[in-house]
TORFIKOL-975907 format. One line per 8 residues: number of its first residue (from 1); their letters; for each residue z, y, x of C-alpha. Coordinates in steps of 0.2 Angstrom, whole numbers. Layout:
NUM) a) Z,Y,X  ... $
//
This chain:
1) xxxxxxxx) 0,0,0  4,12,13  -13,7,22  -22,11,8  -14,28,6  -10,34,23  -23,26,34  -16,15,47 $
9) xxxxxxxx) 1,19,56  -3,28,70  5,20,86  17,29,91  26,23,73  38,8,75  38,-4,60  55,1,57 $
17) xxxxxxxx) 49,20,50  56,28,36  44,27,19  48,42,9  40,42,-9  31,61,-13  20,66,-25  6,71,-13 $
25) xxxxxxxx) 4,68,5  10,81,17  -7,89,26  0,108,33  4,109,50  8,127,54  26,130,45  23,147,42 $
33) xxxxxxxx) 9,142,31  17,127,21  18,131,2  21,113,-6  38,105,-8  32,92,5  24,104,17  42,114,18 $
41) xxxxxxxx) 51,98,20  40,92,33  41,107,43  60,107,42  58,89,54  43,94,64  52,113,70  67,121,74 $
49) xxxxxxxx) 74,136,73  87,147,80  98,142,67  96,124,56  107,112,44  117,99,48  119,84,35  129,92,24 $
57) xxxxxxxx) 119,107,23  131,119,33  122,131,44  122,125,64  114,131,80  98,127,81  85,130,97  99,145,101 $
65) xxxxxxxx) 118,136,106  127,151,101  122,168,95  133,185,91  131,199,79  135,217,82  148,225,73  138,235,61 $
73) xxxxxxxx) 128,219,58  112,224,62  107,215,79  108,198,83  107,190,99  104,174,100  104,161,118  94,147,117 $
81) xxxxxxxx) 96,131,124  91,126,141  78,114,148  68,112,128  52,109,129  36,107,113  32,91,109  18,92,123 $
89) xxxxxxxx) 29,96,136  27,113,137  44,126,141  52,132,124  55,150,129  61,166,119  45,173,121  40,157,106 $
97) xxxxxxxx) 49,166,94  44,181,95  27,175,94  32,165,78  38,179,68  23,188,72  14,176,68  24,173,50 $
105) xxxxxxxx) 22,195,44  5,191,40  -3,193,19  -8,173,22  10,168,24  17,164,7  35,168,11  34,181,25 $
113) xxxxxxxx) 42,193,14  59,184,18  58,192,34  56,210,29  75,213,30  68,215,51  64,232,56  46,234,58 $
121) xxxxxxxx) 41,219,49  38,229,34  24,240,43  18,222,53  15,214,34  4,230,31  -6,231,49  3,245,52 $
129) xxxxxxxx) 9,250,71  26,252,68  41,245,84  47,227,80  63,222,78  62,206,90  62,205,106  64,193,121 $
137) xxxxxxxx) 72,203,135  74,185,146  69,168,144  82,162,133  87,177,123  81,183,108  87,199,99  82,202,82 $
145) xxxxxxxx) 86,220,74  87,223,58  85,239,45  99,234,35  114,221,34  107,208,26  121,192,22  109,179,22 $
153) xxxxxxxx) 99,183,37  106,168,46  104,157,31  81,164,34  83,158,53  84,141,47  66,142,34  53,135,39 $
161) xxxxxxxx) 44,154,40  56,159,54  50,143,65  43,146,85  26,147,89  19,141,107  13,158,111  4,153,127 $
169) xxxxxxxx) -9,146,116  -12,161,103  -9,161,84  -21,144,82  -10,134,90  -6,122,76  -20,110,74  -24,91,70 $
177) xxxxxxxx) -27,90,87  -12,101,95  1,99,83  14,104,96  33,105,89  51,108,94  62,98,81  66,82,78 $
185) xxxxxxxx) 50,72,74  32,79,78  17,76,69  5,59,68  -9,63,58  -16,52,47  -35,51,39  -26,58,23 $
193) xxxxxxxx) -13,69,26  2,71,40  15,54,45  30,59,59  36,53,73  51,55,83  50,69,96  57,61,112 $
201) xxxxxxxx) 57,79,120  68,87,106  84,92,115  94,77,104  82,64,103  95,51,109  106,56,94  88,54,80 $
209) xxxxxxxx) 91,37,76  75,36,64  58,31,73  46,39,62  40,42,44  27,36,34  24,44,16  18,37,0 $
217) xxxxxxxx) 12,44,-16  21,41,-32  12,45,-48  32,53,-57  50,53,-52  50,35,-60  36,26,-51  46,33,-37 $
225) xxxxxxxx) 65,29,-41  58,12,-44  52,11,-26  68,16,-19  76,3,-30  62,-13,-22  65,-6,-5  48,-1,-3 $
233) xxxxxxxx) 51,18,0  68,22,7  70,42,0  59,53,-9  52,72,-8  48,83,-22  54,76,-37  67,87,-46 $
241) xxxxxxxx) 68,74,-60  78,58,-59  81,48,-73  100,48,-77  113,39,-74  116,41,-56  128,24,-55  113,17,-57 $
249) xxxxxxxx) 107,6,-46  99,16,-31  102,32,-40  118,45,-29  123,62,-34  123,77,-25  136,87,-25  130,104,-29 $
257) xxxxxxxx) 124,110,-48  104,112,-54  97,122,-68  87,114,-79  76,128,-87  61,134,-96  47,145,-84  40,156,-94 $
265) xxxxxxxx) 23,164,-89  28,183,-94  9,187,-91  5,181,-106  4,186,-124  18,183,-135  27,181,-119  26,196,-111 $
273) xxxxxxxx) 37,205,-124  56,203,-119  62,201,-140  48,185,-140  57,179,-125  73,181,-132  68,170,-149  63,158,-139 $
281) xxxxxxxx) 78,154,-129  91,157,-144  83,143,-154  85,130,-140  101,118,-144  111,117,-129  123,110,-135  112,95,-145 $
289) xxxxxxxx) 102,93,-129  120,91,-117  124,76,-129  105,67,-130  100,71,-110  113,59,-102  110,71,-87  126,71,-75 $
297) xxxxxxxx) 140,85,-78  129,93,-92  133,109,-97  126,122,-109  119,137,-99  120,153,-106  120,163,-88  108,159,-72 $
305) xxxxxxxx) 122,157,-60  134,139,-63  152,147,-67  159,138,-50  145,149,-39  152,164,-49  172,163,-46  185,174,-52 $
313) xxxxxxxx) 167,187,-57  163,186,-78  143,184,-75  132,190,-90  133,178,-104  115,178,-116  123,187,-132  118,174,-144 $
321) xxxxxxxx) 126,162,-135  143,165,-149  131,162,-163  130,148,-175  112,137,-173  107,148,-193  112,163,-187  101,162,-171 $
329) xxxxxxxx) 85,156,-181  88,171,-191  89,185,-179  73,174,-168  62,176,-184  64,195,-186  63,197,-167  44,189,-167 $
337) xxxxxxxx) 41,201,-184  33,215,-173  20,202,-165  17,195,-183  23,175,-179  32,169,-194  32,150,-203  19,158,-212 $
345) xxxxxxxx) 9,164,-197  12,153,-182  6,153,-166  3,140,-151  11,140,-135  6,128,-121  22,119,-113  19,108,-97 $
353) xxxxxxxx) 31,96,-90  28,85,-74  28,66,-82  42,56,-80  51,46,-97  67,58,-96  57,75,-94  44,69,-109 $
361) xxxxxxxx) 62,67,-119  68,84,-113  51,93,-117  52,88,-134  70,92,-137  70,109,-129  55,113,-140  62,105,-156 $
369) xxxxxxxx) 68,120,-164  54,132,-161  41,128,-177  56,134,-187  52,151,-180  33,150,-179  31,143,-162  19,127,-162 $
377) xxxxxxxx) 20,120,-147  6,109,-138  15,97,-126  6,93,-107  11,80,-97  7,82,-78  7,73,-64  20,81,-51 $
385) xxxxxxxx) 7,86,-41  -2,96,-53  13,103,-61  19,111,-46  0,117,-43  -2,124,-58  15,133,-58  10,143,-41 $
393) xxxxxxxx) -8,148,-48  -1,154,-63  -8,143,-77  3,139,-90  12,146,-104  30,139,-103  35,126,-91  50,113,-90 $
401) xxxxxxxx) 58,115,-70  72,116,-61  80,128,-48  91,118,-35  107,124,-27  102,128,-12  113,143,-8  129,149,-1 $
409) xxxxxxxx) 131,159,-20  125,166,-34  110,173,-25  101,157,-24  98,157,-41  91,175,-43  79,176,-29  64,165,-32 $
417) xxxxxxxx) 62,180,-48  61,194,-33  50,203,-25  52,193,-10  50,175,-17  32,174,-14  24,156,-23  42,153,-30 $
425) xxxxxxxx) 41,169,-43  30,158,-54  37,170,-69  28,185,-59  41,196,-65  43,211,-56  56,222,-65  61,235,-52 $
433) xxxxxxxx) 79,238,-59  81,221,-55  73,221,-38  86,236,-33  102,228,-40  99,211,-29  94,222,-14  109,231,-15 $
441) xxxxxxxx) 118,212,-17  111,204,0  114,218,9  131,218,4  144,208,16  158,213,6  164,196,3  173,204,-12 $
449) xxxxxxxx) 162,217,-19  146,204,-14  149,193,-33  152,208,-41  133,219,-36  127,200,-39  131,198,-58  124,215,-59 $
457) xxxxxxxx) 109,209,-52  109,193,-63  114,205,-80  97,213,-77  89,194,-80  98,189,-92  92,203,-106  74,199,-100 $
465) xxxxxxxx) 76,179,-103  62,180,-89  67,161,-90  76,154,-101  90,143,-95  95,127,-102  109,117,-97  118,114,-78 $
473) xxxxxxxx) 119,97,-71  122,88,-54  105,78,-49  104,63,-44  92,57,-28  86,38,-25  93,33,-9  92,16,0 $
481) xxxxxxxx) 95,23,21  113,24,28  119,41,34  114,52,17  127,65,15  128,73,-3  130,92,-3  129,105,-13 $
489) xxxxxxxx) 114,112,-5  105,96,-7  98,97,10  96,80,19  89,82,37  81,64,43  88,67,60  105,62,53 $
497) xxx) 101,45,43  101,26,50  88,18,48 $
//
């Protein structure tokens, strides 16, 4: 099967690699450029960055073995290691991130506008000459300036899009034939995409105890819990749906909380009216769908942060979220009045789903409710592949996804709706109020007054219902490798697993 799909193992691959289950091959080999889930998870193995993960998701020194910050928390010096080298056996130098961040401020990088908290990179993204706020003043420093404090700065070191680039080779250095990396595993191309092996020049090769990975292509999140479960695939990669409950067999849970939620394209008509939003969301039962999903530590979600990310700060609640299931059909009906959608008048919305048996159950039961209102719905069932595709590009209506935890707080649930969120802002919402409220919030390292600016932030969302959430739970992730540590960041680098 992994013949068929893959090509042969090329052979620097052991027998014993690790077969991870995705929904399409990887292919990209510049980091800077990887868009897909798979693409960003494979970058995350093939390069490392000043700063990277450890397996429970904490942020650790990465190519740099310490670093300090200035007290008004605009420059960062970093050391890096000695003696690393690429894949190739070329020096690691400072001089390679630079490069690579130049490199990254470039309108073909999808998420090089994480890095505009750097002074200069703003005017670099333009073309503009402007003076860049990295530097390499030795070999093994690197000192990166920024134009404001920015909290989670360290926290972008470790993204793919802040990753080196061998800069004696110029920005085309990442090719099928020169596919030079510094992290863990480098890349063995295939005749149909991308497989890994283990970099035996990565500075702690003799601690990477995996020899190599092969992918395979499941159809949904249950052709690939089920190859989990018969041992053919030992993990998988960019599915955010796994069928409950996670005692099953082969099924763990992470330790963090997801939102389940409903994308909505405000592009669209109908949709692009905030009260259209709203009647929308108040006629999805929460409450019903908690007791039918059988999804882990459901919870109705009437905020966009999970209370234990908000603390002792009262987030924004939805306002119909005291109101009896009548009460909010009534207020949703007069709320589509002004667009003339009634019983009597209805109108069709497209709502896609990527296929799976459990997010086929949950389409229909989040949608349940809204011919009451005039809102027919016609179902679409995807394959994961196209889903996420059509979700960048734009081409749906509404959509059934998820947001992971993967953040320190709150923020991580707010920015993929920012500016800055590049492919992730599938809603295209641009609302500037909101914009000025979260930049306000990262920049804030007020540990104290930081929640606080960020419910602020998240208040502007919630009276747009720019998506409109649905319930929080704890996902569950087929597993069958030792070494898989759950966390709340859901972050799982293959450096750390036993094969």
């Amino acid at each position: 099967m992994l013949a068929a799909v893959c090509g042969p193992a090329p052979p620097s691959l052991a027998a014993e690699a690790l077969v991870i289950a995705v929904p399409e091959l990887p292919r990209e080999l510049d980091p800077q450029l990887a868009v897909r889930d798979v693409d960003l998870a494979a970058a995350s193995e093939m390069f490392m960055g000043l700063v990277t993960r450890d397996a429970l998701g904490k942020l650790i020194p990465g190519a740099a073995e310490r670093w300090d910050i200035s007290s008004d928390q605009l420059t960062y010096t970093f050391t890096l290691r000695r003696g690393m080298q690429w894949s190739d056996g070329a020096a690691v130098d400072a001089e390679d991130f630079v490069a690579g961040f130049r490199h990254a401020l470039s309108p073909a990088v999808p998420f090089a506008s994480a890095l505009l908290p750097i002074q200069g990179a703003e005017e670099a993204l333009a073309g503009t000459r402007a003076s860049f706020g990295v530097a390499a003043p030795d070999s093994r420093t690197v000192r990166i300036t920024l134009k404001h404090p920015f909290a989670a700065f360290l926290a972008t070191l470790a993204l793919p899009v802040s990753m080196p680039l061998p800069h004696r080779r110029g920005e085309r250095a990442f090719t099928r034939d020169n596919p030079a990396s510094n992290g863990p595993f480098m890349a063995a191309p295939t005749e149909h995409g991308l497989a890994l092996a283990k970099n035996p020049r990565f500075f702690a090769a003799n601690e990477v105890a995996v020899p190599g990975v092969t992918f395979v292509a499941a159809s949904s999140s249950d052709e690939a819990v089920e190859m989990v479960r018969a041992r053919t695939a030992q993990l998988t990669w960019g599915f955010s749906f796994m069928p409950p409950p996670p005692r099953a067999r082969g099924l763990k849970a992470e330790a963090g909380t997801d939102l389940l939620f409903v994308a909505v394209n405000a592009r669209k008509p109908i949709l692009n009216r905030r009260e259209n939003r709203h009647a929308l969301a108040m006629t999805i039962d929460r409450e019903a769908f908690v007791r039918s999903s059988r999804l882990e530590n459901a919870a109705p979600a009437y905020t966009m942060v999970p209370p234990q990310l908000a603390g002792a700060v009262a987030f924004h609640r939805a306002a119909y979220a005291p109101l009896t299931g009548n009460m909010r059909s009534a207020v949703a009906e007069v709320l589509l009045e002004e667009s003339q959608v009634s019983r009597a008048n209805p109108t069709t919305l497209q709502f896609r789903y990527p296929k799976g048996a459990a997010t086929a159950a949950f389409a229909k039961a989040i949608t349940a409710g809204w011919p009451r209102i005039g809102i027919n719905v016609q179902l679409q069932e995807d394959a994961p592949a196209e889903f996420a595709d059509a979700l960048r590009r734009g081409d749906f209506d509404l959509a059934l996804a998820t947001w992971p935890s993967r953040a320190e707080d709150a923020a991580g649930f707010m920015t993929p709706l920012s500016l800055q969120a590049g492919p992730w802002n599938m809603a295209g919402y641009a609302e500037p109020e909101f914009n000025k409220r979260l930049q306000a919030a990262l920049s804030e390292t007020d540990q104290v007054i930081r929640p606080q600016t960020l419910a602020q932030a998240e208040s502007v969302l919630i009276e747009d219902q720019i998506i409109l959430p649905v319930v929080f739970f704890t996902p569950v992730r087929p597993v069958a490798v030792e070494g898989w540590q759950p966390n709340a960041l859901g972050i799982h680098p293959l450096r750390y697993l036993l094969r």
